[in-house]
Structure formats: structure tokens, C-alpha cells
C-alpha positions in Angstrom: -13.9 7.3 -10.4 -13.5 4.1 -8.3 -15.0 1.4 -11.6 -13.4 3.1 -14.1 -10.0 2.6 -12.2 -10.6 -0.6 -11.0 -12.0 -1.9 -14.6 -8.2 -0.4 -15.8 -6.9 -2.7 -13.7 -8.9 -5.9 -14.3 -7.9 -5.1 -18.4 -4.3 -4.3 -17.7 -3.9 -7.7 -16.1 -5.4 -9.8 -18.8 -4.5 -8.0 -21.8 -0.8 -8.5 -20.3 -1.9 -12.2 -19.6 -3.0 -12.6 -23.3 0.4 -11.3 -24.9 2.6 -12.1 -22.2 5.8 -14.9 -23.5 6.5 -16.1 -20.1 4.7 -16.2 -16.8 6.3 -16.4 -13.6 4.6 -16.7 -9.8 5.6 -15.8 -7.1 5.6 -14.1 -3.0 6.8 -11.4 -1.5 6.8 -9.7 2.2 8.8 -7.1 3.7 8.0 -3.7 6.3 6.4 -0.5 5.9 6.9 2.5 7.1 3.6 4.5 7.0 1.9 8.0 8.0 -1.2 10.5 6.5 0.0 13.3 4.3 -2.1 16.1 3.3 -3.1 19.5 4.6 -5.1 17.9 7.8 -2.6 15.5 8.2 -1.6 16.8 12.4 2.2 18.3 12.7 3.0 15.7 14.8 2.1 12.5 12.5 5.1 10.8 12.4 5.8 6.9 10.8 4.0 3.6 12.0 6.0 0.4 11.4 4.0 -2.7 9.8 4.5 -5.0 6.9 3.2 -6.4 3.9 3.2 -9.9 2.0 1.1 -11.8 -0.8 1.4 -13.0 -4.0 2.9 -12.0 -7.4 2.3 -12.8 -11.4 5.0 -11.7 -13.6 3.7 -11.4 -17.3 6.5 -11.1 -19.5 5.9 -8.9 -22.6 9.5 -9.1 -24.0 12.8 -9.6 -22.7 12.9 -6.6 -20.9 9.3 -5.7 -20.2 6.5 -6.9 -17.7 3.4 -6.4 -16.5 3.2 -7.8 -12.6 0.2 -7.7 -10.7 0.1 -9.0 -7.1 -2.6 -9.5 -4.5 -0.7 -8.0 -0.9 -2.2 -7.8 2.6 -1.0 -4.3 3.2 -0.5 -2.8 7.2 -1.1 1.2 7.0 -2.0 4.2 9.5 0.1 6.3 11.4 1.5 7.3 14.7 1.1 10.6 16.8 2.4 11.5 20.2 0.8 14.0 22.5 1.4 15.3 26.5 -2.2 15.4 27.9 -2.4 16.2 32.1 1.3 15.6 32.6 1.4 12.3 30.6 2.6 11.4 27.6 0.3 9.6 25.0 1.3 7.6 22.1 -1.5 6.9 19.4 -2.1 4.4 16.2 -4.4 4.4 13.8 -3.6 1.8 12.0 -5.4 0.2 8.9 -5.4 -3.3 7.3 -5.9 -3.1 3.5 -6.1 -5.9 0.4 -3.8 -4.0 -2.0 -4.0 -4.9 -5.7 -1.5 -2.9 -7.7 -0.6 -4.0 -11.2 2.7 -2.1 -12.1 4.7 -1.9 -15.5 8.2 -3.7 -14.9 11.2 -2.6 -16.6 14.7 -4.8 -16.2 18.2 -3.7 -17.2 20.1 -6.5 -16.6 19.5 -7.4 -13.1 17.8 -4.0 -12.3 14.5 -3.1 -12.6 12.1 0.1 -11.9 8.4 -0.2 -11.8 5.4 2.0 -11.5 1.8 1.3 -11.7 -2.0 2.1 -9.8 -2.9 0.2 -6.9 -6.3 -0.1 -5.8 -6.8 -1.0 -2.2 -9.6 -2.4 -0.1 -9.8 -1.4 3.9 -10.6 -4.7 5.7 -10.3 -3.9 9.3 -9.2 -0.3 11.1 -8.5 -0.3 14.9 -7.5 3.1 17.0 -4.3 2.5 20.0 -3.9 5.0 22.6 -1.2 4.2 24.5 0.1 5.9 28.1 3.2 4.1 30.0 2.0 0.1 30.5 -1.6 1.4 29.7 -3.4 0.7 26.3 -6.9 1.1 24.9 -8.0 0.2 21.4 -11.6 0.9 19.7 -12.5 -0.4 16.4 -13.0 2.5 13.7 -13.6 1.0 10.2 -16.8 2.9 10.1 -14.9 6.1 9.6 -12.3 5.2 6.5 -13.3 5.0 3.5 -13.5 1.1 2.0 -11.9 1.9 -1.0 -7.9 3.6 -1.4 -6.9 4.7 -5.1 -3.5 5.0 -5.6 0.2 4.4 -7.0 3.5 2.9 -6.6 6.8 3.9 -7.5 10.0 1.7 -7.0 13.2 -0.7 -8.1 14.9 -3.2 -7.1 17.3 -6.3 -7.9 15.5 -9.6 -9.9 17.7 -12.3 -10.4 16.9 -14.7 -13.3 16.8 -17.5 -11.0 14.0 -16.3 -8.8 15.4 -14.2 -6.0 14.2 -10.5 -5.6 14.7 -7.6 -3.2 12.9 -4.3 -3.7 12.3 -0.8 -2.0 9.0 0.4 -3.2 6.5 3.9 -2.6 3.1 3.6 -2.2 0.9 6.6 -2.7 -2.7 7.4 -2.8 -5.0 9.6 -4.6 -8.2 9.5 -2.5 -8.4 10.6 0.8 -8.4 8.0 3.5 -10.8 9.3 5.8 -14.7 9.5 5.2 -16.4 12.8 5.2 -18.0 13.8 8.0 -21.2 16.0 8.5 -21.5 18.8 11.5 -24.4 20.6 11.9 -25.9 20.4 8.6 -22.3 20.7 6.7 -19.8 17.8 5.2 -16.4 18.5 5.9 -13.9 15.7 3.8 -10.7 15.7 6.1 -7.6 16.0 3.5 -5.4 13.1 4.9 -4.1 10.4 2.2 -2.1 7.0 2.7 1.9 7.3 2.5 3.8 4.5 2.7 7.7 3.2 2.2 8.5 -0.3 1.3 10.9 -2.7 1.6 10.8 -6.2 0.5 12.0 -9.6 -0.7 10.2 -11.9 -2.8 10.6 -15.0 -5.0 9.9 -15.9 -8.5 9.2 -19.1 -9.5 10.1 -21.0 -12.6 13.4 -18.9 -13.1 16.5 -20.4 -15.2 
């Protein structure tokens, strides 16, 4: 599953590069608010703060379509709190991702909606257990998975002389964790990447 989809977004990009009538660059950053959903997602996951930024290529297809793919740093993970022997623990797991998503762009008049698959690549993963002015963190890429397949959902305000501010959702298909094998049996953990964000960015080369 992971070629097929990454191959779909590799073609996406440079068939809208080929037909595309104007190109625009650009950055973006903004926060996240992120957490695991799924069935073995814990009750008490609740939403890590981080943030995002990169880069961005708007393809325009006509004057109100676009193809945009953009090459993000992307913070993810989640937050859980827990009483353990009369204190109170705060963990992170928080994961550190190269996201490429390459969404379809529609503007009406200064408006715009997108959606799109994102493909994401886990660079780093670090575990925080936190108790009063205590903290301990362990390194834990070994136990994600490298790659995350997902989507994004979102809209926003573009204006045609570069400015842009968005609020975007970012979902995944695959599960997040690795699967695990205990005594003799694998056991795939159904948790998956949810995220919120909010951004501003700036296109280059506007009117």
C-alpha cells in the first residue's frame, strides 16, 4: 500500500506541474494540536501542543483551481495524565514527522477549501514522563512505524497578493504504532495520528 500511495503523490505533483498556468512559492508555520484516536487509543489521551512549518508550491490549473504540494516538518504525539503512589504523572509521546501532502485547492474569491493525502515520514520519537519539577525522557523511534498514510481536510483565506491564513485537519489511515509480538502472537495496537492546524503562510509572486 505504502508505493502505490506515495507513487500517487510523486504523479499528482508533476502532472499538476506540467499543466499548471501559474506557479507560486511559498512558507507556512503555525500550531498543532495533536492526540492518538482509535480503539486502543487510552480514555485519558488528551491533546499535545506543537507546531508545524515548511514550504509550499501552488500549481495553478485555472483561475480557481490548484494543486499545492508542500514539504512540512510536522510535531505529533499525544498527552496522558495518570495518579501513580499518590503522585500525579503527566506523559508525551511525541513524534517528529517530514509530512508531504499534496492537496487539491479550490478558491472562491478569497476563500478556499482543500483536501488531499499526505504521506508522512517519522524522523525522530522521544517518550516524556513528567512528575512535579521531575522529568525523564527515552528515545522510542524503534516502536512507530517510519511511514504515516494519511489526509487533510481544511480552508482558509488566500489573498492575491501573497498573505494566507488557514485552519487545517490532518488524519491518518495507518496505524502509528508498530506491531508487537508476545509470546509467539503479533498484536497491531489500533492507535492513528489526529491532528488540528492552524497556520499562516506566504505566497510569493502575488499581484
Amino acid at each position: 500500500m505504502k508505493k502505490p500511495f506515495l507513487l500517487f503523490l510523486l504523479t499528482a505533483g508533476t502532472t499538476a506541474a506540467v499543466h499548471a498556468q501559474e506557479t507560486r512559492f511559498g512558507i507556512k508555520a503555525g500550531g498543532t494540536l495533536s492526540t492518538f484516536v482509535g480503539k486502543d487509543a487510552t480514555s485519558t489521551s488528551g491533546n499535545k501542543l506543537g507546531f508545524h512549518a515548511g514550504l509550499v508550491a501552488n500549481l495553478g490549473l485555472n483561475d480557481r483551481l490548484s494543486i499545492q504540494p508542500e514539504l512540512l516538518y510536522s510535531m505529533k504525539g499525544t498527552k496522558d495524565e495518570a495518579a501513580f503512589g499518590g503522585a500525579n504523572l503527566t506523559g508525551y509521546q511525541t513524534l517528529h514527522y517530514l509530512d508531504v501532502p499534496v492537496v487539491l485547492k479550490a478558491k472562491f474569491s478569497q476563500l478556499f477549501l482543500e483536501v488531499g493525502p499526505q504521506a508522512g515520514v517519522l524522523i525522530d520519537a522521544k517518550a516524556t514522563v513528567e512528575s512535579g519539577s521531575n522529568s525523564t525522557s527515552q528515545a522510542n523511534k524503534a516502536t512507530f512505524n517510519d511511514v504515516d498514510l494519511g489526509y487533510v481536510l481544511g480552508l482558509g483565506f488566500q489573498a492575491d497578493s501573497g498573505p494566507m491564513v488557514g485552519f487545517r485537519y490532518n488524519g491518518a489511515f495507518t496505524n502509528a504504532p508498530k506491531s508487537q509480538s508476545f509470546a509467539g502472537r503479533s498484536f497491531q495496537a489500533q492507535a492513528r495520528n489526529s491532528a488540528l492546524q492552524l497556520y499562516i503562510g506566504f505566497l510569493f509572486g502575488g499581484k
